[in-house]
FITORLUM-335310 format. One record per atom (N, C-alpha, C, CB): residue in one letter; chain; atom name; y, x, z. Coordinates in Angstrom, 2 decimals. Glycine has a CB too. Layout:
BEGIN
rest->A&kette->A&atom->CA&Y->Y&X->X&Z->Z
...
% end
This chain:
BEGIN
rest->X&kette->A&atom->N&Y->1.25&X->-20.36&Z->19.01
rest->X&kette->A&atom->CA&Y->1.02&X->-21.20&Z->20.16
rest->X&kette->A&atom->C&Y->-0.23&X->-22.06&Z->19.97
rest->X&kette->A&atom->CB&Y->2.24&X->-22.07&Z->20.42
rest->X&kette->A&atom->N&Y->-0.26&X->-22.67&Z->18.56
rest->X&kette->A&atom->CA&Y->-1.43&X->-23.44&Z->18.88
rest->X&kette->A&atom->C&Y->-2.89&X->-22.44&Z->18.40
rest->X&kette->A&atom->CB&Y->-1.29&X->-25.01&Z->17.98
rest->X&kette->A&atom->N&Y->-2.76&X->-21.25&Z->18.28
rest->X&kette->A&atom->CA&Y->-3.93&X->-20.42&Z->17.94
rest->X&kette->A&atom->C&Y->-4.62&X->-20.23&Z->19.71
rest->X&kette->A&atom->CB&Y->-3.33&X->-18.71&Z->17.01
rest->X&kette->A&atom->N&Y->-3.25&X->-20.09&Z->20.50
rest->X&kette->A&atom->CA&Y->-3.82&X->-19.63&Z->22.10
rest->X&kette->A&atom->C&Y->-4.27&X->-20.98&Z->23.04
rest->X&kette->A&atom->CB&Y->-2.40&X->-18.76&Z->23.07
rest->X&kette->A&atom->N&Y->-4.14&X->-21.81&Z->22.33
rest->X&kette->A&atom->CA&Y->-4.29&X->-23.43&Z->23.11
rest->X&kette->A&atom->C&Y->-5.99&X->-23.61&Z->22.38
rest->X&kette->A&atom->CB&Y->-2.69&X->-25.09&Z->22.36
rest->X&kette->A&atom->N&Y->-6.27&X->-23.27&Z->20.74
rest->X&kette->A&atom->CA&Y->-7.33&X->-23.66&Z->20.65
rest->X&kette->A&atom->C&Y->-8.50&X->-22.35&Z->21.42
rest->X&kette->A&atom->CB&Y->-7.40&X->-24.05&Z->19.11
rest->X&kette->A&atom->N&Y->-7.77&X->-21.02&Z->21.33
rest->X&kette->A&atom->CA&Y->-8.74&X->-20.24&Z->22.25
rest->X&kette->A&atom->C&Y->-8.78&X->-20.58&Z->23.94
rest->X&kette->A&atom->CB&Y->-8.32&X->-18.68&Z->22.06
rest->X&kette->A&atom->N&Y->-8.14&X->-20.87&Z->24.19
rest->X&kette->A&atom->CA&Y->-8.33&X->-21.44&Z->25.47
rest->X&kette->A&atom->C&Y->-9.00&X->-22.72&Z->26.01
rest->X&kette->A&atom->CB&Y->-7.30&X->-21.52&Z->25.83
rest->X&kette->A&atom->N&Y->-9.02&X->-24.00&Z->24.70
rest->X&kette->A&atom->CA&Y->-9.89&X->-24.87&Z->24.72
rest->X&kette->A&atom->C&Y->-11.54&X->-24.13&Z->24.73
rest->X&kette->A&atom->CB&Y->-9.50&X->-25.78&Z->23.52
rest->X&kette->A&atom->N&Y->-11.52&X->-23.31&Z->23.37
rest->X&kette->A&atom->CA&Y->-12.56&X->-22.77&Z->23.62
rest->X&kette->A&atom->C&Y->-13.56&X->-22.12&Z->24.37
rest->X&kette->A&atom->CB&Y->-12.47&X->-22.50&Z->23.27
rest->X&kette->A&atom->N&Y->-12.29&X->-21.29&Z->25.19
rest->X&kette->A&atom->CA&Y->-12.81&X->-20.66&Z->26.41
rest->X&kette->A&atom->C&Y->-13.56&X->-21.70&Z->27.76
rest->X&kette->A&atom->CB&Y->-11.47&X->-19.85&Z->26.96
rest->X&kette->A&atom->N&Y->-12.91&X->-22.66&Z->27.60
rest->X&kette->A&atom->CA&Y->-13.19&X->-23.50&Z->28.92
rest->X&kette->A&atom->C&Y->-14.56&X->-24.28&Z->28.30
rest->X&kette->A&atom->CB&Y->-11.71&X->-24.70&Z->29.46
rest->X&kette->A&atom->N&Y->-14.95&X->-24.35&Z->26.69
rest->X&kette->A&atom->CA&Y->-15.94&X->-24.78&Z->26.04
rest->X&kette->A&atom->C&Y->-17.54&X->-23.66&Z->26.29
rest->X&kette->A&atom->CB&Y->-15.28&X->-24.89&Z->24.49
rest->X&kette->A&atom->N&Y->-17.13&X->-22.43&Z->26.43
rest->X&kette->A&atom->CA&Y->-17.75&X->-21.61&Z->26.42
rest->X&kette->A&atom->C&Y->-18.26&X->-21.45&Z->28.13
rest->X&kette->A&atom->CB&Y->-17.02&X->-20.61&Z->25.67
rest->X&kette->A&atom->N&Y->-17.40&X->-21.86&Z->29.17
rest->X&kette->A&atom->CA&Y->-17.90&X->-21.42&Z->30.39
rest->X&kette->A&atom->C&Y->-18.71&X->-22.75&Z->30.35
rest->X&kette->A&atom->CB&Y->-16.82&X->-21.05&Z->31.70
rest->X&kette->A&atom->N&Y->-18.72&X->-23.97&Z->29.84
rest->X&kette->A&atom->CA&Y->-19.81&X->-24.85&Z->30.11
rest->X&kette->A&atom->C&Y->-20.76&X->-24.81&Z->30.06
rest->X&kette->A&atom->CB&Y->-19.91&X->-25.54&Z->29.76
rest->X&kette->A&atom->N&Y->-21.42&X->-23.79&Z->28.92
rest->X&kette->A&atom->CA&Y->-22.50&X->-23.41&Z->28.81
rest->X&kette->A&atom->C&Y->-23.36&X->-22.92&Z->29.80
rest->X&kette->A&atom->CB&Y->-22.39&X->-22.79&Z->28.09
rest->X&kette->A&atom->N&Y->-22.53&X->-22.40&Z->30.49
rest->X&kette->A&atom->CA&Y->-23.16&X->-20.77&Z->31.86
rest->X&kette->A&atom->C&Y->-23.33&X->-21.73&Z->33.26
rest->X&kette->A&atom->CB&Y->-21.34&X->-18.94&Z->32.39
rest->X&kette->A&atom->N&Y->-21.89&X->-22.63&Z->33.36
rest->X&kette->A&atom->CA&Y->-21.27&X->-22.84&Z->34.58
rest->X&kette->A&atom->C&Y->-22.60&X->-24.41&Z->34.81
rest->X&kette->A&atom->CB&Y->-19.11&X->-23.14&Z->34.41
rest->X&kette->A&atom->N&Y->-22.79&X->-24.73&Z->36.12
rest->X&kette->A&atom->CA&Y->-23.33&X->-26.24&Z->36.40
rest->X&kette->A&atom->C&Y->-22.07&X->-26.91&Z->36.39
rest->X&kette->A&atom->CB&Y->-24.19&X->-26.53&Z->37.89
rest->X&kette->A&atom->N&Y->-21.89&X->-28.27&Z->35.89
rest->X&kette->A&atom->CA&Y->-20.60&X->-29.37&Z->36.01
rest->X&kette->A&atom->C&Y->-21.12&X->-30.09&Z->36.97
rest->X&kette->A&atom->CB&Y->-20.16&X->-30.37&Z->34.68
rest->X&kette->A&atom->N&Y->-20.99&X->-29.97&Z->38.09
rest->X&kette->A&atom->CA&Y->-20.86&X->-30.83&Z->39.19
rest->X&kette->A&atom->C&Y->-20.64&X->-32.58&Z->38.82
rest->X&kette->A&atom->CB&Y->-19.60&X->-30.20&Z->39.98
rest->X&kette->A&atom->N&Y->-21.38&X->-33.38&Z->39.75
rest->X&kette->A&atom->CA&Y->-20.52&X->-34.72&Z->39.87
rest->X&kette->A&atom->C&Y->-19.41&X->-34.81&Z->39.73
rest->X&kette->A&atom->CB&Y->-20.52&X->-35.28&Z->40.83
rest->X&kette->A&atom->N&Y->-19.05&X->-34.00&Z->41.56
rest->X&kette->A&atom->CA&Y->-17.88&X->-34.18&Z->42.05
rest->X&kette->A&atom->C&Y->-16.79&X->-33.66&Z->41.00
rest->X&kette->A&atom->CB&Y->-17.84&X->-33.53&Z->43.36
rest->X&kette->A&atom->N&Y->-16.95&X->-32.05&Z->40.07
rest->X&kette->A&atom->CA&Y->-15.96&X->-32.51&Z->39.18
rest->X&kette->A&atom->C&Y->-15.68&X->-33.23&Z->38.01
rest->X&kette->A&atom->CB&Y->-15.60&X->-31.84&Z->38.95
rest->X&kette->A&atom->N&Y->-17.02&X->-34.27&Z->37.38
rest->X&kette->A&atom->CA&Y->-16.79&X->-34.49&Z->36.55
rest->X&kette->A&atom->C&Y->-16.25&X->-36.08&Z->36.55
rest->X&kette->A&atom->CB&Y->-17.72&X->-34.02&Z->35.93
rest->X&kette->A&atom->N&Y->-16.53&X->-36.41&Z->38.16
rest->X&kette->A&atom->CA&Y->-15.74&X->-37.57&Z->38.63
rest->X&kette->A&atom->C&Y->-14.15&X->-37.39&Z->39.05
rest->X&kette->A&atom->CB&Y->-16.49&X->-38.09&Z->39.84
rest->X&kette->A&atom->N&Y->-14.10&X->-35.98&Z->39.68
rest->X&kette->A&atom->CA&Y->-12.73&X->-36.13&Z->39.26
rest->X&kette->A&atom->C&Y->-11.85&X->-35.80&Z->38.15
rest->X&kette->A&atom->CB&Y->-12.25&X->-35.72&Z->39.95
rest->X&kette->A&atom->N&Y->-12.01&X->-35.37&Z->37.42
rest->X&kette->A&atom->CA&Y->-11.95&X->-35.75&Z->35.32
rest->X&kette->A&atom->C&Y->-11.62&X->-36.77&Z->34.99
rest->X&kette->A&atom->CB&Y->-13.28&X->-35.80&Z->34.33
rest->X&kette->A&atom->N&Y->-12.58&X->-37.61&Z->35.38
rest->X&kette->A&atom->CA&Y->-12.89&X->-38.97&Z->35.15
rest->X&kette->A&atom->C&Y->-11.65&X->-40.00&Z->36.15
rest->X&kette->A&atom->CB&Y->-14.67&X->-39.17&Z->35.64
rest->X&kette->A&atom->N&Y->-11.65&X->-39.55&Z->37.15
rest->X&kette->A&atom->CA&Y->-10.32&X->-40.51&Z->37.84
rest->X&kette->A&atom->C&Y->-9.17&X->-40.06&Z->37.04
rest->X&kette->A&atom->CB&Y->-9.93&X->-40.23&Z->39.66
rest->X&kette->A&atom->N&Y->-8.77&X->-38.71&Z->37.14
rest->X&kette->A&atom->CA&Y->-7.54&X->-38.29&Z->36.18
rest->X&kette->A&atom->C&Y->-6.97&X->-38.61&Z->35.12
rest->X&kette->A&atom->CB&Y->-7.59&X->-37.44&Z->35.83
rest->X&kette->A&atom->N&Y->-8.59&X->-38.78&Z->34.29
rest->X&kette->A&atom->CA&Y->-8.21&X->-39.44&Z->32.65
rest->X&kette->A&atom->C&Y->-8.02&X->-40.74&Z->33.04
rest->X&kette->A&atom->CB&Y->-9.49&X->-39.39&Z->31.31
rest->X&kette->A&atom->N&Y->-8.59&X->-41.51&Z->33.16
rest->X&kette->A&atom->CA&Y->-8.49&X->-42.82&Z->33.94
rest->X&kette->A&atom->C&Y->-6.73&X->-43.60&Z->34.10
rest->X&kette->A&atom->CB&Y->-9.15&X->-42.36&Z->35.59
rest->X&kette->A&atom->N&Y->-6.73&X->-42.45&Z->35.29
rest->X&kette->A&atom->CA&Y->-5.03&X->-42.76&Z->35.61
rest->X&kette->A&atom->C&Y->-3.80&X->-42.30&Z->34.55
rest->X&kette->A&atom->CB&Y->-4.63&X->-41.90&Z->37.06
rest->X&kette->A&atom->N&Y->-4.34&X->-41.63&Z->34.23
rest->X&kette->A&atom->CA&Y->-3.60&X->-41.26&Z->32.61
rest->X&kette->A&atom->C&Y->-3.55&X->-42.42&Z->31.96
rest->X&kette->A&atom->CB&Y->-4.43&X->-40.19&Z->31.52
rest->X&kette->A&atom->N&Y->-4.50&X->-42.70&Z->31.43
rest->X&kette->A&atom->CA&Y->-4.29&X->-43.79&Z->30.30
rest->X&kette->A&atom->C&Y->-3.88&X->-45.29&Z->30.85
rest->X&kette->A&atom->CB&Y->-5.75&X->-43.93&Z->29.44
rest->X&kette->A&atom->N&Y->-3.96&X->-45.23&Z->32.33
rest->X&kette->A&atom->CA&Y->-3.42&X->-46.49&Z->32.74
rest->X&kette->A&atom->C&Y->-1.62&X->-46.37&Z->32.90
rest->X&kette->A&atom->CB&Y->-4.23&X->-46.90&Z->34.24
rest->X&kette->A&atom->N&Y->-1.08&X->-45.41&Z->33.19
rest->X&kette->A&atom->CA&Y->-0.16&X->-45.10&Z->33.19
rest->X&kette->A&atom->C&Y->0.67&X->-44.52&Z->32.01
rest->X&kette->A&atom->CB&Y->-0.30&X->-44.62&Z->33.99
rest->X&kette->A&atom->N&Y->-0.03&X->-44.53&Z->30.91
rest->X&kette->A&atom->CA&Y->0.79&X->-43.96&Z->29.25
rest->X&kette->A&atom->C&Y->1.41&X->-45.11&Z->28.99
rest->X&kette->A&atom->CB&Y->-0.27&X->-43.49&Z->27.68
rest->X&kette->A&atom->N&Y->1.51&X->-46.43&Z->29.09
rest->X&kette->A&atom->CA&Y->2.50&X->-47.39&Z->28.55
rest->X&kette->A&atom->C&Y->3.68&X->-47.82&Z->29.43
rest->X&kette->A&atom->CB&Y->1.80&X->-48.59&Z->28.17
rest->X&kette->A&atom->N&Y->3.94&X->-46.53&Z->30.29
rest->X&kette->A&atom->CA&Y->4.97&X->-46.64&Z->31.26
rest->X&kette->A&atom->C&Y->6.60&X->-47.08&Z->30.43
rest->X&kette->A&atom->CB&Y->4.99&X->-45.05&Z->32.10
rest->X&kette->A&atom->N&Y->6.35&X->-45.98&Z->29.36
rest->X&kette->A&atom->CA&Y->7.74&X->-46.17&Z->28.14
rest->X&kette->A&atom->C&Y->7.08&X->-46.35&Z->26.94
rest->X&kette->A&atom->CB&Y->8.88&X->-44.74&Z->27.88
rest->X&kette->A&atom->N&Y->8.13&X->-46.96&Z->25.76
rest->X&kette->A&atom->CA&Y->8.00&X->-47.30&Z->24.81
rest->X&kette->A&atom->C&Y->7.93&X->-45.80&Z->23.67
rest->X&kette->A&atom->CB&Y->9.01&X->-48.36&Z->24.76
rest->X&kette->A&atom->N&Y->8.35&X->-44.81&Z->23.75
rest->X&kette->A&atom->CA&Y->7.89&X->-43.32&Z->23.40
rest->X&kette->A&atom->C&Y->6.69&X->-43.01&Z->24.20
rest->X&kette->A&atom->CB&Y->9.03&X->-42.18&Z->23.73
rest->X&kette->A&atom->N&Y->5.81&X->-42.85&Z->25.27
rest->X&kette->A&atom->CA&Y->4.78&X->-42.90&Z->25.49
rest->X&kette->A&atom->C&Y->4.02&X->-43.57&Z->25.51
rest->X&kette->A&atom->CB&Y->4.70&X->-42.66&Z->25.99
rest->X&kette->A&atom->N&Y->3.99&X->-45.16&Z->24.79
rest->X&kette->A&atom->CA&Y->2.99&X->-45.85&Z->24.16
rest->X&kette->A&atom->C&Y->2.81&X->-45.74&Z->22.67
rest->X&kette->A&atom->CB&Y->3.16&X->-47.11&Z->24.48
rest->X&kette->A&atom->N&Y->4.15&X->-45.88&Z->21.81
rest->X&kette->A&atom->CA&Y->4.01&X->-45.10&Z->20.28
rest->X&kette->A&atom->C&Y->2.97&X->-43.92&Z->20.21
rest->X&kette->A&atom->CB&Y->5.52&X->-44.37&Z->19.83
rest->X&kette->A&atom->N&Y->3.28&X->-43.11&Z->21.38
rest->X&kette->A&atom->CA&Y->2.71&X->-41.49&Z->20.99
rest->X&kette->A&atom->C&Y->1.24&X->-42.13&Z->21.62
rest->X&kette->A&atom->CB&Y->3.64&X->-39.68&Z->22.03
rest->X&kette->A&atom->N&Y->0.58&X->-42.72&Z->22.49
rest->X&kette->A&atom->CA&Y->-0.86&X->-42.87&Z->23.23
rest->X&kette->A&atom->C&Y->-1.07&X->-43.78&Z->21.86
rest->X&kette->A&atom->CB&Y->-1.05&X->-43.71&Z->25.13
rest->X&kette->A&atom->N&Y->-0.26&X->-44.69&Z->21.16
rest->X&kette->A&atom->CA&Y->-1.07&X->-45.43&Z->19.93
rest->X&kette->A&atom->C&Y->-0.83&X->-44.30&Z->18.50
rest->X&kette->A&atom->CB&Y->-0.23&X->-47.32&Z->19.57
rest->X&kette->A&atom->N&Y->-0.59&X->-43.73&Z->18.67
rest->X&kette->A&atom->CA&Y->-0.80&X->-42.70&Z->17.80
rest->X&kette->A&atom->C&Y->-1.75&X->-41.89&Z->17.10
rest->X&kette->A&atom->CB&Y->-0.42&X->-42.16&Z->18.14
rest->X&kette->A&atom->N&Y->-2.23&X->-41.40&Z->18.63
rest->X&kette->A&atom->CA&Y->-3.49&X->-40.48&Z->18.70
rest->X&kette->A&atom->C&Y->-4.39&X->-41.36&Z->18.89
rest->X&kette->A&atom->CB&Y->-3.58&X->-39.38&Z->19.75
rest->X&kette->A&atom->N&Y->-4.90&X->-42.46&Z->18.80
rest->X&kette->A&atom->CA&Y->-5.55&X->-43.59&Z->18.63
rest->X&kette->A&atom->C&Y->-5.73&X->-43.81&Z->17.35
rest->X&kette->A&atom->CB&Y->-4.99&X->-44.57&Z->19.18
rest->X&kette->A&atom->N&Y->-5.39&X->-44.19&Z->16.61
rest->X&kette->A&atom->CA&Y->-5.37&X->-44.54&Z->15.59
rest->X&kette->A&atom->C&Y->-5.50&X->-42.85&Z->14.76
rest->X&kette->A&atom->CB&Y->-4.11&X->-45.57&Z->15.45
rest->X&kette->A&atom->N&Y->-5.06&X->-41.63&Z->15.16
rest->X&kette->A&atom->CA&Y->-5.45&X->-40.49&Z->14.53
rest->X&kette->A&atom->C&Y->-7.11&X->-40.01&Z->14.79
rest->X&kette->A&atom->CB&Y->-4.42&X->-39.43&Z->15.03
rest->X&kette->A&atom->N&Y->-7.21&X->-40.54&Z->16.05
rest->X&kette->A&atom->CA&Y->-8.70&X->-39.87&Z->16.36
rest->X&kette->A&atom->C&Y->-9.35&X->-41.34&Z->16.28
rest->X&kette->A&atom->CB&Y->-8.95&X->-38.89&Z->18.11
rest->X&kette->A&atom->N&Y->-9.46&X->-42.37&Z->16.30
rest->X&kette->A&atom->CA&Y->-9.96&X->-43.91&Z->16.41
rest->X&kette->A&atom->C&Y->-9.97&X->-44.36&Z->15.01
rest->X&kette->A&atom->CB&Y->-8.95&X->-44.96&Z->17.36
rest->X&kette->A&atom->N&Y->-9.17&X->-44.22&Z->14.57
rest->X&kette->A&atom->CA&Y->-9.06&X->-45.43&Z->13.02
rest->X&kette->A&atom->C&Y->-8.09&X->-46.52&Z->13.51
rest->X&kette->A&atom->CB&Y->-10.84&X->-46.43&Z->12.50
rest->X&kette->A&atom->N&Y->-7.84&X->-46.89&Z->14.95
rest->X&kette->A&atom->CA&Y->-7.21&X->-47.77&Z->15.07
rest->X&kette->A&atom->C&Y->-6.89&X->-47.74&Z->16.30
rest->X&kette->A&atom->CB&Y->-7.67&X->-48.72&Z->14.65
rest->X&kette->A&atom->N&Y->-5.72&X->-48.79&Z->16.77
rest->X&kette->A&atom->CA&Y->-5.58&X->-48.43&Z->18.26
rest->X&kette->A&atom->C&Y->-6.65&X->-49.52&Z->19.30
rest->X&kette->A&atom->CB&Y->-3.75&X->-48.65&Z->18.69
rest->X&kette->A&atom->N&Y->-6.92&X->-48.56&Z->20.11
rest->X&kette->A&atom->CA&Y->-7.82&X->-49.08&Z->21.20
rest->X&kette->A&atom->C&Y->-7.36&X->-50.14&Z->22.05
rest->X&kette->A&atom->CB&Y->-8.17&X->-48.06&Z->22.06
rest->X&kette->A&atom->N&Y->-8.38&X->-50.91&Z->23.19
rest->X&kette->A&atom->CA&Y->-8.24&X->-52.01&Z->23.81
rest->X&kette->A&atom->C&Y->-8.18&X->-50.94&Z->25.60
rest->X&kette->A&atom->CB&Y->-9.74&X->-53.34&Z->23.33
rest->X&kette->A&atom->N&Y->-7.56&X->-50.91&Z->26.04
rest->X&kette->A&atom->CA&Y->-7.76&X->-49.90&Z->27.25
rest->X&kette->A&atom->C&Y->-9.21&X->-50.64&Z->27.98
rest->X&kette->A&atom->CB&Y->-6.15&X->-49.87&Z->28.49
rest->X&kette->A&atom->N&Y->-9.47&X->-51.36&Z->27.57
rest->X&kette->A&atom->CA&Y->-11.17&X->-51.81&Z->28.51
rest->X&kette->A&atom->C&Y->-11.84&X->-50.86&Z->27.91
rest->X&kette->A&atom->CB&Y->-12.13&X->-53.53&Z->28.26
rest->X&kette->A&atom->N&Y->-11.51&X->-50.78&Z->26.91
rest->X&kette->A&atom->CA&Y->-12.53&X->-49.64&Z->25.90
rest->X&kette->A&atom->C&Y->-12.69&X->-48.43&Z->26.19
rest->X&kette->A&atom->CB&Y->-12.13&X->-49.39&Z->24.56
rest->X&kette->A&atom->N&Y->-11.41&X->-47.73&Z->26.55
rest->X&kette->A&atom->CA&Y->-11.07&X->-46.07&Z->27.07
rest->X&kette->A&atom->C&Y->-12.01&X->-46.20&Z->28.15
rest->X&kette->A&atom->CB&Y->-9.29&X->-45.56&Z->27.67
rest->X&kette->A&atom->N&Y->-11.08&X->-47.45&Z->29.03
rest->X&kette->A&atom->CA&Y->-12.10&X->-46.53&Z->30.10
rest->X&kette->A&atom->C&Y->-13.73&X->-47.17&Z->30.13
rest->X&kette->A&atom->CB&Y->-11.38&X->-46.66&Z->31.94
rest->X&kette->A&atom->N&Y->-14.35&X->-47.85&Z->29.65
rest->X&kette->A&atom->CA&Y->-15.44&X->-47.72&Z->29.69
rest->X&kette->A&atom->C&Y->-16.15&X->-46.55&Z->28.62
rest->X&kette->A&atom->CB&Y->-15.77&X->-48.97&Z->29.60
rest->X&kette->A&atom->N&Y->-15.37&X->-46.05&Z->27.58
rest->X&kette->A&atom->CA&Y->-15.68&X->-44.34&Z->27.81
rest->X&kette->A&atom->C&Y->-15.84&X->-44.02&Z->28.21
rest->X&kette->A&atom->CB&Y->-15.42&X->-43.50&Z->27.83
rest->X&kette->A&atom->N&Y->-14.82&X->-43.67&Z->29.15
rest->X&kette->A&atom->CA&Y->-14.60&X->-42.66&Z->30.30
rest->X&kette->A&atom->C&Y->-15.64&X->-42.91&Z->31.05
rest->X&kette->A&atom->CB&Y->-13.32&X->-42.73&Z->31.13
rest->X&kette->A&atom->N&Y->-16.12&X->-43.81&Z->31.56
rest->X&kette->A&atom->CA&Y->-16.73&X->-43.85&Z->32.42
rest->X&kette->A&atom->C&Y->-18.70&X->-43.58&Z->32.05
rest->X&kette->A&atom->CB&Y->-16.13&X->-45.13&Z->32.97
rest->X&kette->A&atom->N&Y->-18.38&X->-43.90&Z->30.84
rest->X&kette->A&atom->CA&Y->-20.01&X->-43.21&Z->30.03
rest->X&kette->A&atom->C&Y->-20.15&X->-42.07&Z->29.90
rest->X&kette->A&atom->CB&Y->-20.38&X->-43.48&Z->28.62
rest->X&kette->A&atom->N&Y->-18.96&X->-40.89&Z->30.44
rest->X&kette->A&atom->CA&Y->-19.66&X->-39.55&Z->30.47
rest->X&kette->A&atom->C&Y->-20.23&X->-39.48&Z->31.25
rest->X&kette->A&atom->CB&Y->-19.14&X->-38.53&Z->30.48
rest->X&kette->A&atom->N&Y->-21.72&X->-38.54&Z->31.05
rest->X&kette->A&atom->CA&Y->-22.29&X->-38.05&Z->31.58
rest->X&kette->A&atom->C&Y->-22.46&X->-36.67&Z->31.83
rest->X&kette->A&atom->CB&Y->-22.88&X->-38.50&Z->31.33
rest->X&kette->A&atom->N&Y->-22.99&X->-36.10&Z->32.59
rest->X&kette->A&atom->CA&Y->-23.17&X->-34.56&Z->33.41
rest->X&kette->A&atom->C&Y->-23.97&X->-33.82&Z->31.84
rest->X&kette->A&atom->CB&Y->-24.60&X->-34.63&Z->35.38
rest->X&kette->A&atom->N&Y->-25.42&X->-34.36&Z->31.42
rest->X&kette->A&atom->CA&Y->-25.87&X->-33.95&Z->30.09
rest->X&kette->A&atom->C&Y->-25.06&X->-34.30&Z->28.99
rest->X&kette->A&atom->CB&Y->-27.11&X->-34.44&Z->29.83
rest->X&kette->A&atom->N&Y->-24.27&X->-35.52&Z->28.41
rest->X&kette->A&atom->CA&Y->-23.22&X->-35.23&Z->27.26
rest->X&kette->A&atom->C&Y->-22.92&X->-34.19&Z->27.64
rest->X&kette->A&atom->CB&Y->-22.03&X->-36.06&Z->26.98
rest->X&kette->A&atom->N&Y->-21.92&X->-33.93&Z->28.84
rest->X&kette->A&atom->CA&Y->-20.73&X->-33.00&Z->28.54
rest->X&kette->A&atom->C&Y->-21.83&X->-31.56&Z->28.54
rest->X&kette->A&atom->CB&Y->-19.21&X->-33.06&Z->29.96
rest->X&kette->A&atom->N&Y->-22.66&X->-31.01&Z->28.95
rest->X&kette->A&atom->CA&Y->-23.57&X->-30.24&Z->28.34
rest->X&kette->A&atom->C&Y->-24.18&X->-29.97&Z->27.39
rest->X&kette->A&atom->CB&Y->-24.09&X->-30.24&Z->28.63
rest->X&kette->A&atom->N&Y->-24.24&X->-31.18&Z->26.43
rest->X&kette->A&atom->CA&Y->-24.86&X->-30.84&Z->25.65
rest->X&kette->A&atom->C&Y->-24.03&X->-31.20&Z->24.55
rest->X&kette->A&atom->CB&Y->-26.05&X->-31.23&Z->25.76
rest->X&kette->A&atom->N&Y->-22.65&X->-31.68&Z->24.71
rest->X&kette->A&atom->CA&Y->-21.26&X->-31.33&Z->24.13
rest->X&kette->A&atom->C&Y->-20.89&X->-29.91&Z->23.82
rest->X&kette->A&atom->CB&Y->-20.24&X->-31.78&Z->25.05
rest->X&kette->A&atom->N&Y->-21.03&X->-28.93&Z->25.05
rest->X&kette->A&atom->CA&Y->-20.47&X->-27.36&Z->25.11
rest->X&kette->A&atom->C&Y->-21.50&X->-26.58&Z->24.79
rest->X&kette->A&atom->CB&Y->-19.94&X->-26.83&Z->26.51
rest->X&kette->A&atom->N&Y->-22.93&X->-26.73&Z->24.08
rest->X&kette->A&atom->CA&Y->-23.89&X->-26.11&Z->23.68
rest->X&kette->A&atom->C&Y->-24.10&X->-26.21&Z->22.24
rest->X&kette->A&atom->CB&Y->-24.85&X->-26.47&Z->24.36
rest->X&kette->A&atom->N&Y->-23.13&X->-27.49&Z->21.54
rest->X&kette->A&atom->CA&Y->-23.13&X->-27.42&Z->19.82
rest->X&kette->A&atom->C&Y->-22.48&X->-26.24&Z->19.47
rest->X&kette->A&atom->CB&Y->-22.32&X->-28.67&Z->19.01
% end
């Protein structure tokens, strides 16, 4: 299972290359993740698990001003020149 999840990440890594990323979808990405992470501390098992992977991929757990002003620093060239390494 997780061999067909990382080929399938991959795959969607690989059409970036070919494909143009639109604004429009990379703003709506961007609202999605957004509402995600505003909505992960709904329960106390889905804030453990959102401070989790924080602290696995972060070093520590994040300030949500922080996520989303991530989020909101992608750009059309990152994410291009993200799927071209």
């Amino acid at each position: 299972m997780a061999y067909e999840l990382v080929e399938a990440i991959l795959s969607e890594l690989r059409l970036l290359k070919f494909e143009e990323v639109t604004f429009a979808g990379r703003d709506r990405c961007k609202r999605y993740l957004k509402g995600s992470l505003m909505l992960s501390p709904e329960s106390s098992n889905s804030r453990m698990a959102h401070l989790a992977k924080q602290v696995v991929f972060l070093g520590c757990p994040a300030k949500l001003e922080y996520l989303l002003e991530s989020v909101d620093a992608v750009s059309i060239a990152g994410i291009q020149g993200f799927s071209s390494e």
